[in-house]
N, CA and C atoms as a LAMMPS dump frame, in Angstrom:
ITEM: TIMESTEP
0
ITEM: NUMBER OF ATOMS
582
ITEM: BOX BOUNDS ff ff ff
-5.0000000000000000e+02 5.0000000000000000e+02
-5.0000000000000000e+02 5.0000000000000000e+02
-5.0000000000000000e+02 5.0000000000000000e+02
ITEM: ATOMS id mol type element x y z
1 1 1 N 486.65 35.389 -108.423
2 1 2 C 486.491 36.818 -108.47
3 1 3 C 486.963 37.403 -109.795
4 2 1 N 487.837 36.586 -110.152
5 2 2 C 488.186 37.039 -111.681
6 2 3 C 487.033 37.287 -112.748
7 3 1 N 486.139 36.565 -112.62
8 3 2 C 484.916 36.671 -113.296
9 3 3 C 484.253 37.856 -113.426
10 4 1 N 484.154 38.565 -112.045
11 4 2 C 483.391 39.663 -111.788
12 4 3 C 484.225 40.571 -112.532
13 5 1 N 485.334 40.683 -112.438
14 5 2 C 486.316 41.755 -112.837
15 5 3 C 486.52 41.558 -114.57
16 6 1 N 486.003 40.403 -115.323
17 6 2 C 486.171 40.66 -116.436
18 6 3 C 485.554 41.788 -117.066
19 7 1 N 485.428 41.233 -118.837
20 7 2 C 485.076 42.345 -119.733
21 7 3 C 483.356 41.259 -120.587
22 8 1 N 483.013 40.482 -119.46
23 8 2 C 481.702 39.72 -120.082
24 8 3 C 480.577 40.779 -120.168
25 9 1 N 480.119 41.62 -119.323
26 9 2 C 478.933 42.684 -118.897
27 9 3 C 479.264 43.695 -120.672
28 10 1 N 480.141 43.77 -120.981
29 10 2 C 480.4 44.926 -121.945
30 10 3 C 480.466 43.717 -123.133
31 11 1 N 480.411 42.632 -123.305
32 11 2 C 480.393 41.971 -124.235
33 11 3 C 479.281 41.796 -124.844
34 12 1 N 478.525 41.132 -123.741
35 12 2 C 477.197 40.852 -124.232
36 12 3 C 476.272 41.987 -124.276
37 13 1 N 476.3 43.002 -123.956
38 13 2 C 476.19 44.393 -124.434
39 13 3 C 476.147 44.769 -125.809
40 14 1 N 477.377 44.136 -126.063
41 14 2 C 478.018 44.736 -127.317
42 14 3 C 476.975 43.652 -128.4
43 15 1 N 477.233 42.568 -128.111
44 15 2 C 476.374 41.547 -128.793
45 15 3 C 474.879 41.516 -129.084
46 16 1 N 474.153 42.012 -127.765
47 16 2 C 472.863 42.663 -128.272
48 16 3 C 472.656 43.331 -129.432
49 17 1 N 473.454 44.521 -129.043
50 17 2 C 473.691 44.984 -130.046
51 17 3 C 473.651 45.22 -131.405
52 18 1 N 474.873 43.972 -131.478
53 18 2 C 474.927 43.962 -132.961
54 18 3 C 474.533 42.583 -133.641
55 19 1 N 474.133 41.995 -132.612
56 19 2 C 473.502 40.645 -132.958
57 19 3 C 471.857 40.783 -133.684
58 20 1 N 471.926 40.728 -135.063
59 20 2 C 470.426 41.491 -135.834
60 20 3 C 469.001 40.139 -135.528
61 21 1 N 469.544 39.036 -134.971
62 21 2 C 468.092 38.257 -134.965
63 21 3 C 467.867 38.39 -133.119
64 22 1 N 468.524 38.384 -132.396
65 22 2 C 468.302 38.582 -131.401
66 22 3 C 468.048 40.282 -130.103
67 23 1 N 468.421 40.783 -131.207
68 23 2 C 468.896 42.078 -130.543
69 23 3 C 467.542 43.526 -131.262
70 24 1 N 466.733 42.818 -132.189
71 24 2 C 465.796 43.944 -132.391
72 24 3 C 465.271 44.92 -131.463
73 25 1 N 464.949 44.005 -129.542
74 25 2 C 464.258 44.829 -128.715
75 25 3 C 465.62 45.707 -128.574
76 26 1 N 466.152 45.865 -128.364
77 26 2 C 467.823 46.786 -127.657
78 26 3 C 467.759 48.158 -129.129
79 27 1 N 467.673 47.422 -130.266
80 27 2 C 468.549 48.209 -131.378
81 27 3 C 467.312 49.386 -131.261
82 28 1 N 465.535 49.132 -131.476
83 28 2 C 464.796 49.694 -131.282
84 28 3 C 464.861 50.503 -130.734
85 29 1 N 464.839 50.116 -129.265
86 29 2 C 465.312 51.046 -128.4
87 29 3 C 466.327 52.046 -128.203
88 30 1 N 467.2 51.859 -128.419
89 30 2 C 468.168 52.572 -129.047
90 30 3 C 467.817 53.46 -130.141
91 31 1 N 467.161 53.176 -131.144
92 31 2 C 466.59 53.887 -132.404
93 31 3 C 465.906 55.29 -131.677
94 32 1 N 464.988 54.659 -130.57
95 32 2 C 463.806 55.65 -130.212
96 32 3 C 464.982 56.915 -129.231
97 33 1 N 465.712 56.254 -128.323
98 33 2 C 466.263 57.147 -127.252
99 33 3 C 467.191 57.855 -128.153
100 34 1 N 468.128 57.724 -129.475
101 34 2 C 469.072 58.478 -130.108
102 34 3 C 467.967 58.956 -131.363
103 35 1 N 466.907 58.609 -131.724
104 35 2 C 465.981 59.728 -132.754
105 35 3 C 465.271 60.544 -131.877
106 36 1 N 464.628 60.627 -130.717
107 36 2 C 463.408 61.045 -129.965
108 36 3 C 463.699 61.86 -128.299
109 37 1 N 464.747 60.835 -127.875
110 37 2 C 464.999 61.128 -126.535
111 37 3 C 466.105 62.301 -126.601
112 38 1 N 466.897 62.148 -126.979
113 38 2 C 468.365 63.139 -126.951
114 38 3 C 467.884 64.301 -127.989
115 39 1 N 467.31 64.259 -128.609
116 39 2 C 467.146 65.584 -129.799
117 39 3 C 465.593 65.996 -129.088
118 40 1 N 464.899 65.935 -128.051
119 40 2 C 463.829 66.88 -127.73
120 40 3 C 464.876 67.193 -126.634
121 41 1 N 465.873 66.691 -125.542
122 41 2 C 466.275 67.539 -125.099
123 41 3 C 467.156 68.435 -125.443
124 42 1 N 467.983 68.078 -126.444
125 42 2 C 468.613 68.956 -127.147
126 42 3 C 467.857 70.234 -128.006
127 43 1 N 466.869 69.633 -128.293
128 43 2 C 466.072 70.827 -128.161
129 43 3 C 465.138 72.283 -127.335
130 44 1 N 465.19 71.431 -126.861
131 44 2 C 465.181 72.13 -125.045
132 44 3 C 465.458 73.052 -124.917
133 45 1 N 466.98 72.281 -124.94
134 45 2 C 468.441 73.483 -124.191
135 45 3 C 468.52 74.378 -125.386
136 46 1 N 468.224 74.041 -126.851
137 46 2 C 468.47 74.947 -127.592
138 46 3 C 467.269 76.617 -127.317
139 47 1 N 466.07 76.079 -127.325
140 47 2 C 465.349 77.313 -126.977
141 47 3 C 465.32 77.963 -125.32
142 48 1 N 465.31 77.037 -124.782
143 48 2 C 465.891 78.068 -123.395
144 48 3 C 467.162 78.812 -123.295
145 49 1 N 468.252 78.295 -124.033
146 49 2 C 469.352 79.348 -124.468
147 49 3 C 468.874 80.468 -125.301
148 50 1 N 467.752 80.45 -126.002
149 50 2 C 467.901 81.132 -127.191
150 50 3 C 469.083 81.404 -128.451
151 51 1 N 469.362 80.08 -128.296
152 51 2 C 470.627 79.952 -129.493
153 51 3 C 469.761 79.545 -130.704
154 52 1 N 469.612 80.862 -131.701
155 52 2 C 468.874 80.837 -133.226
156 52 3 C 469.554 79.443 -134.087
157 53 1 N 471.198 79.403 -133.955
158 53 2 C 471.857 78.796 -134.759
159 53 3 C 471.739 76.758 -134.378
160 54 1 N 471.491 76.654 -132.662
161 54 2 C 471.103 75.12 -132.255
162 54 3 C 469.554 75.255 -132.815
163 55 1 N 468.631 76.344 -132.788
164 55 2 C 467.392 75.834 -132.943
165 55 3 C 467.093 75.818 -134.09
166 56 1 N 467.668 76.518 -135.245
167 56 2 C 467.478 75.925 -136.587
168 56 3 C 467.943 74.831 -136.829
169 57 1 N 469.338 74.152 -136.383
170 57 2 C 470.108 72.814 -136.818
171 57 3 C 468.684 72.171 -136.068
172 58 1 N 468.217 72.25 -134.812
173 58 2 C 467.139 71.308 -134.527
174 58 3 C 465.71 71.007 -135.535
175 59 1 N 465.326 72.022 -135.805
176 59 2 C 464.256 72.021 -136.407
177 59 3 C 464.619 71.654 -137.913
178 60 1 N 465.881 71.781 -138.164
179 60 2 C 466.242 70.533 -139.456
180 60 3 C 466.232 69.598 -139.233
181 61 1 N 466.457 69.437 -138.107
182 61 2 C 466.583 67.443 -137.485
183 61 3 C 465.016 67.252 -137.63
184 62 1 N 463.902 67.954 -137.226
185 62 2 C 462.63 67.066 -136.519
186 62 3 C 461.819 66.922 -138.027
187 63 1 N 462.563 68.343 -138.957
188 63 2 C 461.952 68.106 -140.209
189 63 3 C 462.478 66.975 -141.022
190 64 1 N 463.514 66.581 -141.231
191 64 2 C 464.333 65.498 -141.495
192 64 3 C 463.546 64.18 -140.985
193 65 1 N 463.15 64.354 -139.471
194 65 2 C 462.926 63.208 -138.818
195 65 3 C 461.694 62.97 -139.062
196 66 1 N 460.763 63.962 -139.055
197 66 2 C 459.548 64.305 -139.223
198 66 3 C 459.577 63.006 -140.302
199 67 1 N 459.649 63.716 -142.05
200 67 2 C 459.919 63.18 -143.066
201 67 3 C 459.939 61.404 -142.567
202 68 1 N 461.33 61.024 -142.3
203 68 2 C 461.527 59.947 -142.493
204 68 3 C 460.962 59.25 -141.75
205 69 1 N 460.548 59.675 -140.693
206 69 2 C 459.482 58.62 -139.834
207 69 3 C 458.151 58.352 -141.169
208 70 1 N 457.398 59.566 -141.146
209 70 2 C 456.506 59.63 -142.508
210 70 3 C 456.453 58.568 -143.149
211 71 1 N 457.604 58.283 -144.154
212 71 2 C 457.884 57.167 -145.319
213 71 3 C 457.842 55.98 -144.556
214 72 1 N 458.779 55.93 -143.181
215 72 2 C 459.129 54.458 -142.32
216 72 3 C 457.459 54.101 -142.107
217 73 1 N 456.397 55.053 -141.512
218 73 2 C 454.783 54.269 -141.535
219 73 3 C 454.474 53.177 -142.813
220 74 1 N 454.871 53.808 -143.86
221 74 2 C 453.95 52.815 -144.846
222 74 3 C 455.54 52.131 -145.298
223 75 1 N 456.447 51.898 -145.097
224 75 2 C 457.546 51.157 -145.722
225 75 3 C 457.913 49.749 -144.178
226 76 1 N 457.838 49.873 -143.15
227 76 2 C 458.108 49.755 -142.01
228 76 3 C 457.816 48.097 -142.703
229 77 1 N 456.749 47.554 -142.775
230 77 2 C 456.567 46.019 -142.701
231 77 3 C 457.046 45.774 -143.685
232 78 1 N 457.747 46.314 -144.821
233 78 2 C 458.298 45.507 -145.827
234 78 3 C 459.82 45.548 -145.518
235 79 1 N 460.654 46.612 -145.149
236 79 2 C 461.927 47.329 -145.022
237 79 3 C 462.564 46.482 -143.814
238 80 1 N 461.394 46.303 -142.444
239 80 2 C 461.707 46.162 -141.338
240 80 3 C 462.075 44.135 -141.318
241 81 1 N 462.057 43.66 -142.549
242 81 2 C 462.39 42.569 -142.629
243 81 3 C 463.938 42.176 -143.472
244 82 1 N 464.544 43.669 -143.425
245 82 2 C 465.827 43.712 -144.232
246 82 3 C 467.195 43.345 -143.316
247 83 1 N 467.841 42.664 -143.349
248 83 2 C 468.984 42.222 -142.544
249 83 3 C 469.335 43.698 -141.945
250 84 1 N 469.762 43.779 -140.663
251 84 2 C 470.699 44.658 -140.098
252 84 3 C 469.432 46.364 -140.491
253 85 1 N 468.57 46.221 -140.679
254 85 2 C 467.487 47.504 -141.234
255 85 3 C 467.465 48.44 -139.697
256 86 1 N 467.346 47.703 -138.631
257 86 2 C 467.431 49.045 -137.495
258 86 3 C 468.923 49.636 -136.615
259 87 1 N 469.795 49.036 -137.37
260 87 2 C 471.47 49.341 -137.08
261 87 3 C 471.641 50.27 -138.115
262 88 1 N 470.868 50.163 -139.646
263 88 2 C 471.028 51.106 -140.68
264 88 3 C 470.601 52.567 -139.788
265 89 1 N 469.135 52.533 -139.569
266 89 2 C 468.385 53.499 -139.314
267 89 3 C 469.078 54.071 -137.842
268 90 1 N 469.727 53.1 -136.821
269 90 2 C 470.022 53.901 -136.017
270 90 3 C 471.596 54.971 -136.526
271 91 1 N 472.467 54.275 -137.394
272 91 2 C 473.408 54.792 -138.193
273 91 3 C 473.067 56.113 -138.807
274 92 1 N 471.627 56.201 -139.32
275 92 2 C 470.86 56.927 -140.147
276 92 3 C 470.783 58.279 -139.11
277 93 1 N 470.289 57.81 -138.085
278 93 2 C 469.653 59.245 -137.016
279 93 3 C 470.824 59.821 -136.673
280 94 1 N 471.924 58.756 -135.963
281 94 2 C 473.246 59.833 -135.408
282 94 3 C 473.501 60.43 -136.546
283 95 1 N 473.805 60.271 -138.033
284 95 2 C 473.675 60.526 -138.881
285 95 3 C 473.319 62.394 -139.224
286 96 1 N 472.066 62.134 -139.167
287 96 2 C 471.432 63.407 -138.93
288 96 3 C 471.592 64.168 -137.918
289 97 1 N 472.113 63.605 -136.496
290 97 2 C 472.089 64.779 -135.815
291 97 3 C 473.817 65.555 -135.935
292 98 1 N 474.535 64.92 -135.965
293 98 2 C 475.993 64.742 -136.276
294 98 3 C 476.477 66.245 -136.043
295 99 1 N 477.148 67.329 -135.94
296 99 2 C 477.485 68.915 -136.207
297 99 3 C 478.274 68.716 -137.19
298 100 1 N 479.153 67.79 -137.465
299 100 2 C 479.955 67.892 -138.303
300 100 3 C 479.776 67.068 -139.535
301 101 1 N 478.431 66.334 -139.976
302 101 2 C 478.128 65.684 -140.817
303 101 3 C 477.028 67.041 -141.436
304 102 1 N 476.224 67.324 -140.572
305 102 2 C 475.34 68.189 -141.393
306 102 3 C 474.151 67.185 -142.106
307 103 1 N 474.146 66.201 -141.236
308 103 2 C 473.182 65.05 -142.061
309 103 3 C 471.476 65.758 -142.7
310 104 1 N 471.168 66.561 -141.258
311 104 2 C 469.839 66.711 -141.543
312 104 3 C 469.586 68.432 -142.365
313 105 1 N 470.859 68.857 -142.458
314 105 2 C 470.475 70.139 -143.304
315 105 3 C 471.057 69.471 -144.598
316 106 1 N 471.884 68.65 -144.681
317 106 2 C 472.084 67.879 -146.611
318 106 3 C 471.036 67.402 -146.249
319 107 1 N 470.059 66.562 -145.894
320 107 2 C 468.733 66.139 -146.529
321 107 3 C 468.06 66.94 -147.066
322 108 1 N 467.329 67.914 -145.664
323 108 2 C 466.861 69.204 -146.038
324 108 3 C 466.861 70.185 -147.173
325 109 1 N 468.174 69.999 -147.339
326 109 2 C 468.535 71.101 -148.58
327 109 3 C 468.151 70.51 -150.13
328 110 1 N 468.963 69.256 -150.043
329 110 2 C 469.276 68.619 -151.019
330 110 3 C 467.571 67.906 -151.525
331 111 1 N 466.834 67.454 -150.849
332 111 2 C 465.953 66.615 -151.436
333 111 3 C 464.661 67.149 -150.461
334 112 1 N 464.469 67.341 -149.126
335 112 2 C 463.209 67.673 -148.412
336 112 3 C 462.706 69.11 -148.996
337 113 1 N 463.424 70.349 -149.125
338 113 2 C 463.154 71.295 -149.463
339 113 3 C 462.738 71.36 -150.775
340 114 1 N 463.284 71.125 -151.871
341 114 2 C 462.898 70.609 -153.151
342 114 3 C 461.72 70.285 -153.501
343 115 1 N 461.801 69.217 -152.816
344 115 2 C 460.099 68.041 -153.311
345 115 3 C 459.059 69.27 -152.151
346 116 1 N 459.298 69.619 -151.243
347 116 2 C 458.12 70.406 -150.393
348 116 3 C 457.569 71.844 -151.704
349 117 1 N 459.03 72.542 -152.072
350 117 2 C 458.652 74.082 -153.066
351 117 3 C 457.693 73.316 -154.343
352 118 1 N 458.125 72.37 -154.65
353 118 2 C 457.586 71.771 -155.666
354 118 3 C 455.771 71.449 -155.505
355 119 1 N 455.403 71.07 -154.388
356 119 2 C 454.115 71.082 -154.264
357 119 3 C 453.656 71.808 -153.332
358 120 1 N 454.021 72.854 -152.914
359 120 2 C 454.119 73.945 -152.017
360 120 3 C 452.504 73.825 -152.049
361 121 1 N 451.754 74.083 -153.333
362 121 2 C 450.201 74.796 -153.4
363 121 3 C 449.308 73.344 -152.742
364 122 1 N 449.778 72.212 -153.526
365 122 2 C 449.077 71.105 -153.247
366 122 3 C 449.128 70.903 -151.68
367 123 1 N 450.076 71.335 -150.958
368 123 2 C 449.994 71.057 -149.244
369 123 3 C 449.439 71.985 -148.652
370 124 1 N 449.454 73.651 -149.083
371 124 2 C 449.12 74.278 -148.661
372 124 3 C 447.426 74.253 -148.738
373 125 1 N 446.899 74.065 -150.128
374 125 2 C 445.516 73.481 -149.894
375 125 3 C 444.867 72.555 -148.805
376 126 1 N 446.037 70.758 -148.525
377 126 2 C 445.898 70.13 -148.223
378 126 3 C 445.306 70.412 -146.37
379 127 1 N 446.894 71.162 -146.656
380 127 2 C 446.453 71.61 -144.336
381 127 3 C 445.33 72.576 -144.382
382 128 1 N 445.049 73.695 -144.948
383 128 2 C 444.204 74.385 -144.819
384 128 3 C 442.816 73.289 -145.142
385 129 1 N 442.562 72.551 -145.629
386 129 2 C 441.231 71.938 -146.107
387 129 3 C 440.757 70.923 -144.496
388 130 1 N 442.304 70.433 -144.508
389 130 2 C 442.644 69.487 -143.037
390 130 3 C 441.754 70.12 -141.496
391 131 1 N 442.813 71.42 -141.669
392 131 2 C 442.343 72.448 -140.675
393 131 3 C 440.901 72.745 -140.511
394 132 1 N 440.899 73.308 -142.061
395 132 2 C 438.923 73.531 -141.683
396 132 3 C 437.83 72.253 -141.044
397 133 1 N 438.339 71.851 -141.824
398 133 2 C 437.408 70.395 -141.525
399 133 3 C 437.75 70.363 -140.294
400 134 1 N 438.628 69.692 -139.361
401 134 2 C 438.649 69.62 -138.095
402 134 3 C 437.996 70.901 -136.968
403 135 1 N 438.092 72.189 -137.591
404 135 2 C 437.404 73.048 -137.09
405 135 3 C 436.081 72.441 -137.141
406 136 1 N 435.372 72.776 -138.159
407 136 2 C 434.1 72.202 -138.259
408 136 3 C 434.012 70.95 -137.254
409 137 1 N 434.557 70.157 -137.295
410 137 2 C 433.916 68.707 -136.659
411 137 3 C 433.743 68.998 -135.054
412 138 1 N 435.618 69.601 -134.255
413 138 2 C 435.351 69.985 -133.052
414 138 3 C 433.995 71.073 -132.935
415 139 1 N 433.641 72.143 -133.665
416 139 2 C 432.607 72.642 -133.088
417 139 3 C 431.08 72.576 -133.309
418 140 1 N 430.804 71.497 -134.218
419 140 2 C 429.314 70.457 -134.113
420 140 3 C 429.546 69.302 -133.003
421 141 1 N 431.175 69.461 -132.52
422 141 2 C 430.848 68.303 -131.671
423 141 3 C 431.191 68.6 -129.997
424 142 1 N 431.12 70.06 -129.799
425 142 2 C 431.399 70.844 -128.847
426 142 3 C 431.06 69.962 -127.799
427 143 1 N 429.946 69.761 -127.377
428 143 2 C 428.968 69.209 -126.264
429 143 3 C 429.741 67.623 -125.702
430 144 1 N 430.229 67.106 -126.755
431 144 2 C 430.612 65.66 -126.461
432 144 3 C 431.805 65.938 -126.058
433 145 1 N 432.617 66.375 -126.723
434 145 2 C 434.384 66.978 -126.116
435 145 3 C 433.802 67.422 -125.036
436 146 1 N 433.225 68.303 -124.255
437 146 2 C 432.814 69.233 -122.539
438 146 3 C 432.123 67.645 -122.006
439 147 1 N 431.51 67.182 -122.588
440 147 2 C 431.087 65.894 -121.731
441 147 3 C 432.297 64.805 -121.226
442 148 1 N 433.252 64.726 -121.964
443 148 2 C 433.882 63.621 -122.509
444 148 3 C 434.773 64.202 -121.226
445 149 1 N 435.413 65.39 -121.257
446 149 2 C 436.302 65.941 -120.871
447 149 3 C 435.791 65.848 -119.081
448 150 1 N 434.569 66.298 -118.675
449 150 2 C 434.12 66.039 -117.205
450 150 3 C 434.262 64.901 -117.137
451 151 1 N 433.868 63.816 -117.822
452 151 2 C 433.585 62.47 -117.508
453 151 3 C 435.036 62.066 -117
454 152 1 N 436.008 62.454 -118.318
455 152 2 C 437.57 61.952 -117.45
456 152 3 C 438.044 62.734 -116.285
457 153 1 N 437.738 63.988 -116.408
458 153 2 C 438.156 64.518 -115.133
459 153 3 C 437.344 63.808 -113.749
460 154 1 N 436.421 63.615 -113.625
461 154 2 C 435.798 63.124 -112.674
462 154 3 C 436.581 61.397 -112.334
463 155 1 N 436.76 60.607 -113.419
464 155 2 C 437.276 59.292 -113.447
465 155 3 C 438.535 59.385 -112.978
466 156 1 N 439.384 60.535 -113.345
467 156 2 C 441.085 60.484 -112.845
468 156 3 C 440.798 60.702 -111.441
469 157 1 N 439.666 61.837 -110.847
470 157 2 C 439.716 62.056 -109.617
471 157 3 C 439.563 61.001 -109.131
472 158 1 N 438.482 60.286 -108.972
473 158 2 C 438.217 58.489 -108.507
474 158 3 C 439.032 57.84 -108.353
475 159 1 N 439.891 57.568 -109.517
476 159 2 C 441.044 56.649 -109.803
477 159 3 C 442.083 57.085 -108.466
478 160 1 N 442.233 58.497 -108.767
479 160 2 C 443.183 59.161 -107.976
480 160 3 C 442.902 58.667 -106.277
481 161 1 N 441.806 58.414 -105.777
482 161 2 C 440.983 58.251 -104.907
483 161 3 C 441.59 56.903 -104.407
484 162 1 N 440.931 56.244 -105.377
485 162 2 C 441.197 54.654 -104.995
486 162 3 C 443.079 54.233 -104.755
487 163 1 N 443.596 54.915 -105.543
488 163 2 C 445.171 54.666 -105.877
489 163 3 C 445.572 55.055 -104.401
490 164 1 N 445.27 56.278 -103.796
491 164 2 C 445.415 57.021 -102.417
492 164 3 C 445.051 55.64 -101.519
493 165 1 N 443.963 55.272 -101.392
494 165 2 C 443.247 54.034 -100.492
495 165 3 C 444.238 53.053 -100.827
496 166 1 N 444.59 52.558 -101.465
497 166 2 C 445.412 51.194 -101.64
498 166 3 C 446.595 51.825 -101.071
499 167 1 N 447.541 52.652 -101.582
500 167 2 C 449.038 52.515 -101.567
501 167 3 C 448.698 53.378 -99.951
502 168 1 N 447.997 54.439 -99.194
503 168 2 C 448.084 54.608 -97.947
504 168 3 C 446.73 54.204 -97.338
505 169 1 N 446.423 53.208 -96.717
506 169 2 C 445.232 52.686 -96.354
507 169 3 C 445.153 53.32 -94.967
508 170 1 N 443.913 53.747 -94.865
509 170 2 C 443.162 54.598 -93.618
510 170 3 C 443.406 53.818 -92.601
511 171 1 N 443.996 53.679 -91.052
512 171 2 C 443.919 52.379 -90.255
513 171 3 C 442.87 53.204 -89.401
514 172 1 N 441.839 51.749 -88.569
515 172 2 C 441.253 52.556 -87.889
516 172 3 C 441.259 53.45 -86.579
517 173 1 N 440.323 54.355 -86.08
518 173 2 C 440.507 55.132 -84.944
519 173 3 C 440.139 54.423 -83.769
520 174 1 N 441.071 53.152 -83.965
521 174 2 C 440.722 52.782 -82.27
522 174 3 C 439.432 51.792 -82.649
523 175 1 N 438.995 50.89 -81.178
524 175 2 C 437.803 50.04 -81.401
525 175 3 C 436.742 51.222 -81.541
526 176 1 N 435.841 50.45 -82.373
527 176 2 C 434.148 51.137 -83.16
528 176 3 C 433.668 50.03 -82.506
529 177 1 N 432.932 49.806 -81.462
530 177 2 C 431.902 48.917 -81.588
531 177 3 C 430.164 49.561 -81.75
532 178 1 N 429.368 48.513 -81.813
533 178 2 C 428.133 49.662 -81.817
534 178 3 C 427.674 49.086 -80.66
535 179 1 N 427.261 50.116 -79.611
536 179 2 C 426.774 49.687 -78.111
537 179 3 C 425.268 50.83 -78.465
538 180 1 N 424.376 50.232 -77.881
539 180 2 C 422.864 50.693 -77.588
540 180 3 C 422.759 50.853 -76.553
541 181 1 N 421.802 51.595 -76.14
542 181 2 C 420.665 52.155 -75.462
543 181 3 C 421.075 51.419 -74.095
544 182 1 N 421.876 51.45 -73.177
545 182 2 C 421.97 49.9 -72.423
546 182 3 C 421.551 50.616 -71.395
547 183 1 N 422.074 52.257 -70.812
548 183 2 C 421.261 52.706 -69.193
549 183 3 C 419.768 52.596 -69.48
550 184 1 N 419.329 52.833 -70.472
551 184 2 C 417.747 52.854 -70.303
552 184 3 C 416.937 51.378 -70.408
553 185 1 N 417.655 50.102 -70.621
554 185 2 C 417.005 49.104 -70.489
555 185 3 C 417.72 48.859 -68.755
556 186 1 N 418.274 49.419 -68.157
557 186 2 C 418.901 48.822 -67.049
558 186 3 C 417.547 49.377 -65.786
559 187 1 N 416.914 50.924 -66.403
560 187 2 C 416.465 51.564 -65.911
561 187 3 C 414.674 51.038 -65.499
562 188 1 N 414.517 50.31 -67.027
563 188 2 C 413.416 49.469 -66.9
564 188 3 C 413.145 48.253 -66.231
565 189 1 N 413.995 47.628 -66.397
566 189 2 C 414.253 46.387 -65.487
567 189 3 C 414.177 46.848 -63.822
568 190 1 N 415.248 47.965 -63.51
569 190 2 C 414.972 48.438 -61.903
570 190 3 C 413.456 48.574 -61.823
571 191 1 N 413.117 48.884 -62.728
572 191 2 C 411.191 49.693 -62.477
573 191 3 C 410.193 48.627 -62.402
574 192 1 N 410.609 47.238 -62.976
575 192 2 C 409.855 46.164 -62.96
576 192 3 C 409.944 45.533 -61.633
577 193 1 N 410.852 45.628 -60.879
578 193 2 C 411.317 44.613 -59.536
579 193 3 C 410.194 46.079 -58.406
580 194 1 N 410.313 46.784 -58.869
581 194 2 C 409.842 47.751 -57.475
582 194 3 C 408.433 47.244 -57.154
């Protein structure tokens, strides 16, 4: 019983962890639930409070996060082969969300805001050109989005259908047999003997 009562469950915990060839699925994970999971609900609570001062520190975080996810797309297969690279990055996010580090308003300030004023015109072209175009495409392609869109609605209903049939299956109402016509052949037969 001593076994049960040790400190092994919190060890190998700990070892996942920080163990960098074995422990990528855990650290990942970890990456996603302390960048993604805890800061949308923390964001949450910030606009249903209406606290101006949590929802700006947030919206420095997602711009921050925004950003560095950004760079991590095209850096990811070269970076992601660096010793200890997702213990950095998870270091990196508490990092940023921190109150008392101020991680993601020193980014913000210091280097995101900067490089954004600096090509302010070149992005602002960029989304507006982005925007139009996608306007344009959704509405030459109106007919296929309204098609596309019945087609899945109709398929979830089905699905929905079949999922209902499996997990509560209809039992039947009692014996079904199929019985015929049987007084009126009984009736003919009497009529043949008379």
């Amino acid at each position: 019983m001593a076994f049960l009562g040790s400190s092994i469950p919190s060890e190998v915990g700990l070892r996942l962890l920080l163990c960098p060839l074995s422990s990528n699925v855990v650290i990942r994970t970890a990456c996603c639930s302390v960048g993604v999971v805890l800061p949308v609900y923390s964001t949450f609570k910030a606009i249903e409070k209406k606290d101006q001062n949590e929802q700006q520190r947030w919206l420095l975080y997602w711009a921050a996060y925004g950003s560095f996810s950004l760079a991590e797309i095209f850096a990811d297969k070269i970076i992601s082969w660096f010793p200890l690279y997702y213990h950095m990055k998870f270091a990196f996010l508490v990092w940023l969300q921190l109150p008392y580090s101020n991680g993601a308003r020193h980014l913000y300030a210091n280097h995101l805001r900067p490089f954004l004023l600096r090509r302010q015109a070149i992005f602002d072209y960029v989304v507006d050109f982005t925007y139009g175009e996608m306007a344009k495409f959704f509405s030459a392609h109106q007919a296929e989005f309204q098609f596309m869109r019945t087609f899945l609605i109709k398929f979830m209903g089905s699905a929905n259908q079949v999922v209902k049939c499996i997990v509560h299956p209809v039992e039947p109402q009692g014996e079904s047999t199929i019985e015929g016509p049987t007084g009126q052949i009984q009736d003919a037969d009497s009529g043949d003997n008379d």
